[in-house]
C-alpha positions as CSV (number, residue, x, y, z in Angstrom):
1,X,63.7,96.7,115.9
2,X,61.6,93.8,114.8
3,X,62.9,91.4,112.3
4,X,61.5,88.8,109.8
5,X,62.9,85.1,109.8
6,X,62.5,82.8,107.1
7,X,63.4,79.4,105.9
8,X,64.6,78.9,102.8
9,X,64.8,75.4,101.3
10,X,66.7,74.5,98.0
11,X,66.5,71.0,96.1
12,X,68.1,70.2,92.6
13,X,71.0,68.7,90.9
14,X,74.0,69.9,91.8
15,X,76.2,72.4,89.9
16,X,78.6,75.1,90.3
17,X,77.4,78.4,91.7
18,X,73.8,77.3,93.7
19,X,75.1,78.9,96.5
20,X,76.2,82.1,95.2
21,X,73.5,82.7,92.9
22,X,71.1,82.2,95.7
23,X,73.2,84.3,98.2
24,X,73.5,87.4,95.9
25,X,69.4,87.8,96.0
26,X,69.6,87.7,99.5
27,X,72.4,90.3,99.3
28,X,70.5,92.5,97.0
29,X,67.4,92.2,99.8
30,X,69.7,92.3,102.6
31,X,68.5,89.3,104.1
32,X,70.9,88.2,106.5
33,X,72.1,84.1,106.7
34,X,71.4,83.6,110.6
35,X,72.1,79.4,110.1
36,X,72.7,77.5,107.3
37,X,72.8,73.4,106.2
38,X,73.9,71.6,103.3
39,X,74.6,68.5,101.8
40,X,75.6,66.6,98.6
41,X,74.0,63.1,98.2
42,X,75.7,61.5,94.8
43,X,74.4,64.7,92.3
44,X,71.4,65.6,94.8
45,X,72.1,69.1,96.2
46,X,70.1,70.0,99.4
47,X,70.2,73.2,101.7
48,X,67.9,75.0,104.2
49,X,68.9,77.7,105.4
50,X,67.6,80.1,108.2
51,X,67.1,83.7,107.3
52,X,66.5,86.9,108.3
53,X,65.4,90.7,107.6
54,X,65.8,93.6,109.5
55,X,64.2,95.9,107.4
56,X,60.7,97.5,108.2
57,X,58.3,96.7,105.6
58,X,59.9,94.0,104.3
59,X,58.7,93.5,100.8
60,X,58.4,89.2,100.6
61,X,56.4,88.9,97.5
62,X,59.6,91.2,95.8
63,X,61.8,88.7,97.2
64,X,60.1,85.5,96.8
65,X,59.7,86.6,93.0
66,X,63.5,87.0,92.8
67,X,64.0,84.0,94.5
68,X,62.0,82.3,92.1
69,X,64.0,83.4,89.3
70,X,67.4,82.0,91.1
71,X,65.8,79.0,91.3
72,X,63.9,78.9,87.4
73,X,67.8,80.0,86.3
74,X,69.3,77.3,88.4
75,X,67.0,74.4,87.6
76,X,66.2,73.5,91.2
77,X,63.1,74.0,93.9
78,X,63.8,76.7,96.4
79,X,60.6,77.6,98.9
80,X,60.8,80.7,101.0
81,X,58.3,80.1,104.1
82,X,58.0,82.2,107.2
83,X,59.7,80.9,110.4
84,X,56.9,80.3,112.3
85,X,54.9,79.2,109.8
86,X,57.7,76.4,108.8
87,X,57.8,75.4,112.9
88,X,54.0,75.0,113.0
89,X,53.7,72.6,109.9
90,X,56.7,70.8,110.8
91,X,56.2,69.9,114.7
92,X,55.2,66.6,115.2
């Protein structure tokens, strides 16, 4: 069975209920949390997580629009990127 990583980045002031907001679209896509980061800097919240789907046929623009929405609700920048496409920008 093949699966599809992603990562998923989140930026924004903090408030009650980022995380769960965000982890109830990944529920509803069953997109599993493989690893997960995050940290509080004075009202800054920050998080990246790793991510993945096991489902064939994985519809990402479905998903990246829902996890738009999170975001536009939440009032902070999340970006959905593709594993290997995060590795390749980010190698030094």
């Amino acid at each position: 069975m093949t699966s599809t990583r992603f990562v998923i980045t989140v930026i924004g002031i903090d408030k009650v209920g980022i995380v769960a907001h965000i982890t109830n679209v990944l529920a509803q896509f069953e997109v599993n949390i493989v690893d997960i980061s995050q940290t509080i800097m004075e009202d800054l919240f920050t998080m990246i997580m790793l991510t993945e789907s096991k489902e064939k046929g994985f519809d990402l623009d479905a998903f990246q629009d829902a996890i738009n929405a999170a975001g536009d609700e939440l009032g902070v920048e999340i970006q959905v990127q593709k594993d290997d496409v995060f590795r390749f920008m980010h190698r030094i």
